[in-house]
C-alpha positions as CSV (number, residue, x, y, z in Angstrom):
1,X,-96.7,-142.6,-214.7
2,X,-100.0,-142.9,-216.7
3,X,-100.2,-142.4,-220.1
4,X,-100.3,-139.3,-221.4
5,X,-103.3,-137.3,-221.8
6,X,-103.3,-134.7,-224.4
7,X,-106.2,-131.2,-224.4
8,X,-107.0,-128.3,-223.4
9,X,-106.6,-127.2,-219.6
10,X,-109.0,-124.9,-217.6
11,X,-108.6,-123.4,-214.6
12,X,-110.9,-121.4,-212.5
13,X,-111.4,-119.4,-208.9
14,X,-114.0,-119.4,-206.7
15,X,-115.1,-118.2,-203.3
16,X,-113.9,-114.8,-201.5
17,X,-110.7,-113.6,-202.8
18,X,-107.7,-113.6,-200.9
19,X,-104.3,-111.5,-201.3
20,X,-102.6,-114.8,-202.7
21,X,-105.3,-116.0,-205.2
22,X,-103.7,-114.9,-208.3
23,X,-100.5,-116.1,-207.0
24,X,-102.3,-120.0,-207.2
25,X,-102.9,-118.9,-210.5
26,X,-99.8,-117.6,-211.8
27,X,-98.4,-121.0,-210.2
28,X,-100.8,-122.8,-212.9
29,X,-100.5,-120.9,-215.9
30,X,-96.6,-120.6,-215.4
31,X,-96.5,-124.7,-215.1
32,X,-98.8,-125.6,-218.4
33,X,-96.8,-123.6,-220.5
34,X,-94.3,-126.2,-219.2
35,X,-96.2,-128.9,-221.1
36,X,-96.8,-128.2,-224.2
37,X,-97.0,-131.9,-225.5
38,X,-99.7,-132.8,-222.6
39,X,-101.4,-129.2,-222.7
40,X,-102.2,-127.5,-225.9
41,X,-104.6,-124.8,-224.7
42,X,-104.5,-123.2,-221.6
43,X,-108.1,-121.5,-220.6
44,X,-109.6,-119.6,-217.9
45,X,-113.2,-119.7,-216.4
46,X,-114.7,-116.1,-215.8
47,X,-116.6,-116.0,-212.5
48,X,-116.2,-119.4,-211.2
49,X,-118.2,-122.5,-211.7
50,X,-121.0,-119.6,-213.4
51,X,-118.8,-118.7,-215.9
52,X,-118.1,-122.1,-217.3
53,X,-122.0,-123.1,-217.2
54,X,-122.4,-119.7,-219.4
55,X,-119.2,-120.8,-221.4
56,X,-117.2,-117.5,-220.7
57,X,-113.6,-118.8,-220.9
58,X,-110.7,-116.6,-221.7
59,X,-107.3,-117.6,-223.1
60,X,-104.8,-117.2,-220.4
61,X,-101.5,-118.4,-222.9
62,X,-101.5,-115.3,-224.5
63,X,-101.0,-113.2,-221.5
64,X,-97.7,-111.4,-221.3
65,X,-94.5,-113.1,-219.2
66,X,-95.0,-109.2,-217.3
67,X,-98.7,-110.0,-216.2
68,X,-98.1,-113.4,-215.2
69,X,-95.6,-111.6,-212.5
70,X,-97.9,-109.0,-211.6
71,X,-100.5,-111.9,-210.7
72,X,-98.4,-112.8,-207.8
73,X,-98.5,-109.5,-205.9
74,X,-102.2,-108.5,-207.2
75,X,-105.3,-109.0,-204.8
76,X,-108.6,-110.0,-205.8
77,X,-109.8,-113.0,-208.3
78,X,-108.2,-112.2,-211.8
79,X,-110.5,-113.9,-212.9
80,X,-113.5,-113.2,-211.2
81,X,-115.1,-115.8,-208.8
82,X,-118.6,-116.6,-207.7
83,X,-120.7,-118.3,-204.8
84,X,-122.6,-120.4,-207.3
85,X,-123.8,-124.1,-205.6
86,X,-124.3,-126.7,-208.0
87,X,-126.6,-128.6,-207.4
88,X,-128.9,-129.5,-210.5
89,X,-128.1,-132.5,-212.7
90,X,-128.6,-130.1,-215.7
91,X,-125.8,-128.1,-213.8
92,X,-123.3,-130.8,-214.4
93,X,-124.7,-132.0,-217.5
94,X,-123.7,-128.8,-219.1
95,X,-120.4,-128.5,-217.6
96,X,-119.2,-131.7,-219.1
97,X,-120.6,-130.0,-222.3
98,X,-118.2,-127.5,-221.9
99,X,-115.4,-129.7,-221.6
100,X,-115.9,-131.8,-224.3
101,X,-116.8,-129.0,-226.6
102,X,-113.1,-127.1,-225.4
103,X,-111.8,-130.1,-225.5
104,X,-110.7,-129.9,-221.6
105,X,-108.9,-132.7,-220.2
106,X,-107.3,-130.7,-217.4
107,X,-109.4,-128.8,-214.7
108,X,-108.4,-127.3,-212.1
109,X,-110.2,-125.1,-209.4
110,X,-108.9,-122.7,-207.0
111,X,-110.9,-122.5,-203.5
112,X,-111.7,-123.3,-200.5
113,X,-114.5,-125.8,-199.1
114,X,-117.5,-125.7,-201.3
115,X,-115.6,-125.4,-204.2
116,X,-113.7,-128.5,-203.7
117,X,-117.2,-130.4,-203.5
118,X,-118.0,-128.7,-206.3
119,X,-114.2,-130.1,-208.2
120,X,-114.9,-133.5,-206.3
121,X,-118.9,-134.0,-208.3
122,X,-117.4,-133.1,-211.6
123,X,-114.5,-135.7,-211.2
124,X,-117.1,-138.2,-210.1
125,X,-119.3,-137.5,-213.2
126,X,-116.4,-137.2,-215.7
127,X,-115.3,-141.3,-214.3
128,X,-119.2,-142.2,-214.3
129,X,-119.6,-140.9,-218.2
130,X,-116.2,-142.2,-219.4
131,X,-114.6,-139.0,-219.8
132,X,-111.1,-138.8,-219.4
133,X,-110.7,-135.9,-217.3
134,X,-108.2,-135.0,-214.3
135,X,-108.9,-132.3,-211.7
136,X,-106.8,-131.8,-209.3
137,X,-108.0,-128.9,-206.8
138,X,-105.8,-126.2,-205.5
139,X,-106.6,-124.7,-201.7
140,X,-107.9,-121.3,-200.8
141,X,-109.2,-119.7,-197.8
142,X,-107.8,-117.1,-195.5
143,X,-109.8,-119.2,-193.0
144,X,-107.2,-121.6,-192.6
145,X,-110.2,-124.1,-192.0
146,X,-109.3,-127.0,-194.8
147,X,-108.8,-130.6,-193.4
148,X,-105.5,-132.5,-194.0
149,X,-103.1,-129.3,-195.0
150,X,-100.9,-127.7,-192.4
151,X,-102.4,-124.3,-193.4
152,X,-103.9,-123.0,-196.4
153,X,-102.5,-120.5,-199.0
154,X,-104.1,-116.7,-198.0
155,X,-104.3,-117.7,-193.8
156,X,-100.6,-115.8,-193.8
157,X,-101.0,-113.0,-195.6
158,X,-104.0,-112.0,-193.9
159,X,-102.5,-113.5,-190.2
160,X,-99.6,-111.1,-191.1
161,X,-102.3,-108.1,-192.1
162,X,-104.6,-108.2,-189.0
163,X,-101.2,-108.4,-186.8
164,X,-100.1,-105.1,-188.4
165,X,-103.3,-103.2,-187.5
166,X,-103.4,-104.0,-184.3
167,X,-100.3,-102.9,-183.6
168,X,-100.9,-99.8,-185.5
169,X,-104.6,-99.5,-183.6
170,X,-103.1,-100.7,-179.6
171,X,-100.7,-97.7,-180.5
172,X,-103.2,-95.3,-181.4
173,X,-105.2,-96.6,-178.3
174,X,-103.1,-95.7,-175.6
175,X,-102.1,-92.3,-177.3
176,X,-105.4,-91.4,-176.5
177,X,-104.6,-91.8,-172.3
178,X,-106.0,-94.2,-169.6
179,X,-109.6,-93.4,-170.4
180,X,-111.3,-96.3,-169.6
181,X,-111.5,-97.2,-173.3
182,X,-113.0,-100.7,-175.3
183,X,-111.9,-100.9,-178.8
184,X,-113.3,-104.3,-180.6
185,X,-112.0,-105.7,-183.6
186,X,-114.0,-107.6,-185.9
187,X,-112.3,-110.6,-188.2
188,X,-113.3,-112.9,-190.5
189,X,-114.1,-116.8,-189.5
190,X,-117.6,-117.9,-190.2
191,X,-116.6,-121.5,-188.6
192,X,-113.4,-121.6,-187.1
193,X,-111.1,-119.2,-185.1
194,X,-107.8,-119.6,-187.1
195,X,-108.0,-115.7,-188.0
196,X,-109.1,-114.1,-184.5
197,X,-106.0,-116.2,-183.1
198,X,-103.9,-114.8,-185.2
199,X,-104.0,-111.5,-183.6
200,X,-101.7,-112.4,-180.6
201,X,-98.6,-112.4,-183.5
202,X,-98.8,-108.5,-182.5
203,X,-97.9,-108.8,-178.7
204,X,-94.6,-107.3,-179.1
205,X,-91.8,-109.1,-177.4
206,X,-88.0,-109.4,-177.0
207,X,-87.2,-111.3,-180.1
208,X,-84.2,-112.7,-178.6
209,X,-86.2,-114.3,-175.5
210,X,-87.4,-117.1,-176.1
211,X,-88.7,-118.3,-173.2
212,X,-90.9,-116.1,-173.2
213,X,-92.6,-117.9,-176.1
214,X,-92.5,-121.0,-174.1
215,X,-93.6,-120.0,-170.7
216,X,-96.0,-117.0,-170.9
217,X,-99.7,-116.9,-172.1
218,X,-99.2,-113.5,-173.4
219,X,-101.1,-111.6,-171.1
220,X,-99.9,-108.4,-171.5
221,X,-100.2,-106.2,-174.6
222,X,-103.0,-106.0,-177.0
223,X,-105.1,-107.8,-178.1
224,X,-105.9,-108.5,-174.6
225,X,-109.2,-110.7,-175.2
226,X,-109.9,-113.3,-177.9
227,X,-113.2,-114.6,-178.9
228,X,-113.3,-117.8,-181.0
229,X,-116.3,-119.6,-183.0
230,X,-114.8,-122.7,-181.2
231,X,-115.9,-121.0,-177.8
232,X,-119.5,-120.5,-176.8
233,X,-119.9,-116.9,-175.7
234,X,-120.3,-115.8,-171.9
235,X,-122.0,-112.2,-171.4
236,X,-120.6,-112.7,-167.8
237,X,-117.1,-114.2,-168.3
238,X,-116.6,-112.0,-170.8
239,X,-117.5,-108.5,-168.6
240,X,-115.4,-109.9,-166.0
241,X,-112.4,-109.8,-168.0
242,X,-113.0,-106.8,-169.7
243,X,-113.2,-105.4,-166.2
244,X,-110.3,-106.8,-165.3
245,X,-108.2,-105.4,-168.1
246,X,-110.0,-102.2,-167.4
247,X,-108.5,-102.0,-164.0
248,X,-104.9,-102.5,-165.1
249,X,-104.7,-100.9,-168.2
250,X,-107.4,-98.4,-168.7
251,X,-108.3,-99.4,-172.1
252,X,-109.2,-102.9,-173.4
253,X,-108.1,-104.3,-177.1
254,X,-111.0,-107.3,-177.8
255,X,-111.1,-109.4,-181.1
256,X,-113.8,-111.3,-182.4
257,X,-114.3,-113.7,-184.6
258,X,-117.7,-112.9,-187.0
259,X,-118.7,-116.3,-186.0
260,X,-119.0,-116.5,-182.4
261,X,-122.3,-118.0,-180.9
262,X,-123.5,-117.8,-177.4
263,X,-124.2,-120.9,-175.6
264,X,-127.5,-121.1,-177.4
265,X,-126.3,-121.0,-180.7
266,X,-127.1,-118.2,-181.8
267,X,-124.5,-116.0,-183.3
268,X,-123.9,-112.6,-181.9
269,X,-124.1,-110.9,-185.3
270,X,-126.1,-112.5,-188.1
271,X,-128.5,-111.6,-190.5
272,X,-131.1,-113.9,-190.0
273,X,-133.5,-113.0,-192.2
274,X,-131.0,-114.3,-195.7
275,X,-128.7,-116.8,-196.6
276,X,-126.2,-117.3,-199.0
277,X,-126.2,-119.3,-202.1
278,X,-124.4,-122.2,-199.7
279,X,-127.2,-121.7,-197.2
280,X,-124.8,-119.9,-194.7
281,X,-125.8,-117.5,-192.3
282,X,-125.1,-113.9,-193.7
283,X,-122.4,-112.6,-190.7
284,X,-121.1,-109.1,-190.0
285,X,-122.2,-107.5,-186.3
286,X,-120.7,-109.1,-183.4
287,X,-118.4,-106.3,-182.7
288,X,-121.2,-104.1,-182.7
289,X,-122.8,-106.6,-180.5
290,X,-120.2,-106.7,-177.9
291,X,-119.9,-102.9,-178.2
292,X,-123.2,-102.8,-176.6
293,X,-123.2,-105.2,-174.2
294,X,-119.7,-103.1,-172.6
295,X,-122.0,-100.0,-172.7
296,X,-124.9,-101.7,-170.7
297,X,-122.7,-103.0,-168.3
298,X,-120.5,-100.4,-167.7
299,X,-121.1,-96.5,-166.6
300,X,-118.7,-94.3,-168.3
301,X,-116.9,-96.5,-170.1
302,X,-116.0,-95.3,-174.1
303,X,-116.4,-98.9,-176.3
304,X,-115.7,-98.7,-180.6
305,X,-116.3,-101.3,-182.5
306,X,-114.7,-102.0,-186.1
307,X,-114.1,-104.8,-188.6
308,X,-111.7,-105.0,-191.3
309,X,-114.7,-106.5,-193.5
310,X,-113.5,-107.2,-197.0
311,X,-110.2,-105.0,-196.7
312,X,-107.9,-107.7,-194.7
313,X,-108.5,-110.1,-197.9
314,X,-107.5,-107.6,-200.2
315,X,-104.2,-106.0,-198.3
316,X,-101.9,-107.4,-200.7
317,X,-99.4,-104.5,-199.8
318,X,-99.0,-106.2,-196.8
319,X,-99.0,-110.0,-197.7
320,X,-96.4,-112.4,-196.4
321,X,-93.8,-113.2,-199.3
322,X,-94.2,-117.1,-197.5
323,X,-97.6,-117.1,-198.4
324,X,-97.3,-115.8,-202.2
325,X,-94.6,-118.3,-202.5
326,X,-96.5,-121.4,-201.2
327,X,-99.7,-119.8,-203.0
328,X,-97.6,-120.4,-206.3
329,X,-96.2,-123.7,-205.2
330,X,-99.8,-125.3,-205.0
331,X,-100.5,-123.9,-208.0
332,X,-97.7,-125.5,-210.2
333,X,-98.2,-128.7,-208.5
334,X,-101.4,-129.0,-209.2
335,X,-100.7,-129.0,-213.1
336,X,-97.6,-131.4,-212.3
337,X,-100.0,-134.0,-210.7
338,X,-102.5,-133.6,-213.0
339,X,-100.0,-134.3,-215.9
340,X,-98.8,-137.4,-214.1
341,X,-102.0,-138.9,-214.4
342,X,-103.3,-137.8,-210.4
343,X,-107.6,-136.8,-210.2
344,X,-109.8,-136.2,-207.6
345,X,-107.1,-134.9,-205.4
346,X,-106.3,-131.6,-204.1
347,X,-102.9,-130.3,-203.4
348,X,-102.4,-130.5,-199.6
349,X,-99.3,-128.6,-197.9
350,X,-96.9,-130.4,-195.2
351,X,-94.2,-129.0,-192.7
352,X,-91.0,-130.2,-192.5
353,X,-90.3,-131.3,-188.9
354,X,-86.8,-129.9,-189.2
355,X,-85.4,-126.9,-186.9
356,X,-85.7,-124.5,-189.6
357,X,-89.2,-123.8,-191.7
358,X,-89.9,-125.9,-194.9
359,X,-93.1,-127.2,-196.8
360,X,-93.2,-129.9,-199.3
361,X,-96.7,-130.6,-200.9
362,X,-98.8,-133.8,-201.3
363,X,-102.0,-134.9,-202.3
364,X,-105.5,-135.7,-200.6
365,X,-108.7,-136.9,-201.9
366,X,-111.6,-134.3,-202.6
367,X,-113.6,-136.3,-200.5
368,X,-111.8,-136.1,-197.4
369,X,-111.6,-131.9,-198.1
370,X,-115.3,-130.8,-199.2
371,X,-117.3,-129.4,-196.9
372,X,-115.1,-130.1,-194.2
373,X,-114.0,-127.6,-191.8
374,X,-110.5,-127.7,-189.4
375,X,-111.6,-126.4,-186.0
376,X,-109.0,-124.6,-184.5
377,X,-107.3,-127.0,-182.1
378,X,-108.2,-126.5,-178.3
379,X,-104.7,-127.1,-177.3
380,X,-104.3,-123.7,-178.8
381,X,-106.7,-122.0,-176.6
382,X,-106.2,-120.8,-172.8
383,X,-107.3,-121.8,-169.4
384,X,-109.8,-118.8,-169.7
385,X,-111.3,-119.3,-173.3
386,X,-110.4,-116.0,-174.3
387,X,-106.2,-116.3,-174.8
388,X,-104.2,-117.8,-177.1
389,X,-101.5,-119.9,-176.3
390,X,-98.0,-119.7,-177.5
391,X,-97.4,-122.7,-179.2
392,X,-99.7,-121.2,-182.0
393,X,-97.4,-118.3,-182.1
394,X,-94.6,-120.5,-183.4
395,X,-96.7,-122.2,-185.3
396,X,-98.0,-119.4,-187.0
397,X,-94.9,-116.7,-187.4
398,X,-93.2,-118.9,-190.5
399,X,-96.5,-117.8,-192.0
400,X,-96.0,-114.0,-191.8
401,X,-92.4,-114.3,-192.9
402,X,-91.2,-112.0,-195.8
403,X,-92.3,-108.7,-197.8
404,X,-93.0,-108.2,-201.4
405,X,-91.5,-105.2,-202.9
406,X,-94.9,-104.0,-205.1
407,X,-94.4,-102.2,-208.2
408,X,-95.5,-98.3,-207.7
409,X,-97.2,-95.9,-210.1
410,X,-97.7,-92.1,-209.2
411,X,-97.8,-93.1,-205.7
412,X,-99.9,-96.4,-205.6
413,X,-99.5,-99.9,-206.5
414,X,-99.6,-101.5,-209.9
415,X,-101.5,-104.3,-210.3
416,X,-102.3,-106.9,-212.9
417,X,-104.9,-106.9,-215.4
418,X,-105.8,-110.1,-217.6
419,X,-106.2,-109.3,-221.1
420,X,-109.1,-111.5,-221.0
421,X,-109.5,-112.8,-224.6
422,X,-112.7,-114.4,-225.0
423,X,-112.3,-118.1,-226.3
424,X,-115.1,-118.8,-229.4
425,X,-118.4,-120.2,-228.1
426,X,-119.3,-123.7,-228.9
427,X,-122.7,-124.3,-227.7
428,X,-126.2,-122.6,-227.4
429,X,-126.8,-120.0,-224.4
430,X,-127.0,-122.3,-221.3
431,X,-130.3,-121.6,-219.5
432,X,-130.7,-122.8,-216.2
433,X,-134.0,-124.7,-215.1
């Protein structure tokens, strides 16, 4: 135990929201007020990183005991996130201005990737200027793509969200008769395929069999193709099976992932023209892409293409009570280590190797986790390149586990809403170079 730091905390979100976000941050707010000898001020950062640089903070102590509930079951970024990259030294500068003017001695952010290289500079800098500072990062990404944790906080809810409509949508395709029908699916995962993989958890199957689990590939049932960024993309391959599933089925389920490439590189739906503010590839198109490619090839046959775009980050009225829970969890142990004296870490979650499904959490070093990216694991993907196989079901259904029971007002959910008092400005407008 180190010895005891006493200031302000501030915590922040960044990135694209998930349905568990606000859950994180419930999990942090809940645990300061815990400390009150270590942490006299707890403080939020409007928009992210951006937000701090333009010295928008909010008090988040003197939000109600009733909206710090609501936060676990409400989608979104309470308190608005951004896509900033820091990258200028003035950046930083003015950041640790911020601190020391607000007296911050706590920091901790709530994201995925880029935003833990963004937590992992400003521990570096604090150390290098003799600040006393601890920031401890909290993970976020429905990508499920962060090194060293099992899975990341917003991969079940939206696992659990994209198994649901295609259940709902296989249903609705085989209503419609044997019509030689294509119906594509379009999911998020720039990098990695952790979501597209995800949509075998709606095969159906006899729950009490469960050799089926072990010995089948699932090849029956929609989804009955799965494209993966991990793959390279084969016109051919893929026409064959579509043909294939064509023949026995009459209509064809196909999810893709947003970042699949062909064997050149190139990825089937990008705009090329823009980037984002992390230099990435604006995606969005390859369902429309495939959609083509079966009309070319085949005569006759009906293809659709849709994504769920924004909407499977934001289905909170579908999230896995699992996830909320172990979104919370990271969130309170992130304060706890930060209290104990633990920086330049972020909370990392571990499963128990028992029979039945536990987590406990630990800490890794930012380093190890920014701008890293988990692939999902070829072991997982089958002999053809376009199955999953079952071991990531069981690996995957603890995620999915459990229901909230949302609030309702006149028919539609209730949600939380920060009161967002503004904290007193310290410093002159920031102005960036």
């Amino acid at each position: 135990m180190s010895s005891p730091l006493i200031g302000n905390l501030l915590v922040a979100q960044s990135g694209g929201p998930t349905p568990v976000i606000n859950a994180s941050l419930a999990g942090v707010i809940s645990e300061a007020l815990k400390h009150e000898d270590e942490i006299v001020e707890i403080y939020g950062g409007l928009n992210g990183i951006q937000g701090i640089l333009n010295e928008e903070l909010v008090d988040l102590a003197a939000e109600s005991q009733q909206t710090l509930r609501a936060l676990r079951h409400t989608p979104g970024a309470a308190l608005g996130t951004c896509r900033y990259k820091v990258k200028k030294a003035e950046d930083f500068d003015r950041i640790l201005q911020v601190f020391e003017a607000h007296n911050i001695r706590y920091f901790h952010y709530i994201g995925g990737n880029d935003s833990q290289d963004t937590a992992a500079k400003i521990d570096a800098l604090a150390k290098e200027r003799g600040y006393e500072l601890r920031v401890v990062g909290v993970p976020k990404t429905i990508d499920n793509d962060l090194p060293l944790t099992d899975h990341c906080p917003g991969f079940g809810s939206v696992a659990k969200h994209i198994g649901v409509t295609i259940r709902e949508t296989a249903l609705d395709n085989a209503a419609m008769g044997q019509n030689d029908f294509v119906s594509i699916l379009e999911v998020m995962g720039r990098n990695a395929g952790w979501l597209a993989a995800s949509s075998v958890l709606a095969h159906r199957r006899d729950k009490s069999d469960d050799k089926q689990v072990r010995n089948t590939h699932y090849s029956c049932g929609a989804p009955h193709i799965v494209l993966l960024p991990e793959v390279p993309f084969n016109a051919d391959n893929f026409i064959r099976r579509v043909e294939e599933v064509l023949k026995s089925s009459g209509h064809c389920f196909v999810v893709v992932s947003e970042g699949v490439q062909d064997e050149a590189g190139n990825y089937l739906g990008a705009d090329t023209s823009s980037t984002d503010a992390f230099g990435h590839a604006v995606l969005g198109g390859a369902g429309e892409s495939l959609r083509n490619l079966v009309e070319q090839r085949f005569s006759g046959v009906k293809a659709r293409a849709s994504k769920l775009g924004i909407a499977q980050r934001a289905a909170s009225h579908s999230a896995s009570k699992t996830d909320v829970d172990e979104a919370f969890l990271c969130g309170s142990e992130a304060v706890k280590a930060a209290v104990a004296g633990e920086s330049g870490k972020m909370v990392i979650i571990t499963r128990s190797e028992k029979e039945n499904y536990g987590v406990k959490t630990l800490l890794a070093p930012l380093s190890e986790i920014a701008n890293g990216v988990k692939a999902f694991p070829d072991k997982w993907i089958g002999e053809d390149r376009m199955s999953i196989h079952p071991d990531f079901v069981r690996y995957a259904l603890p995620l999915i586990q459990g229901e909230l029971q949302l609030p309702y007002e006149q028919g539609l959910p209730r949600y939380a809403q920060l009161s967002a008092i503004r904290v007193q400005r310290r410093l002159e407008k920031f102005v960036s170079a």
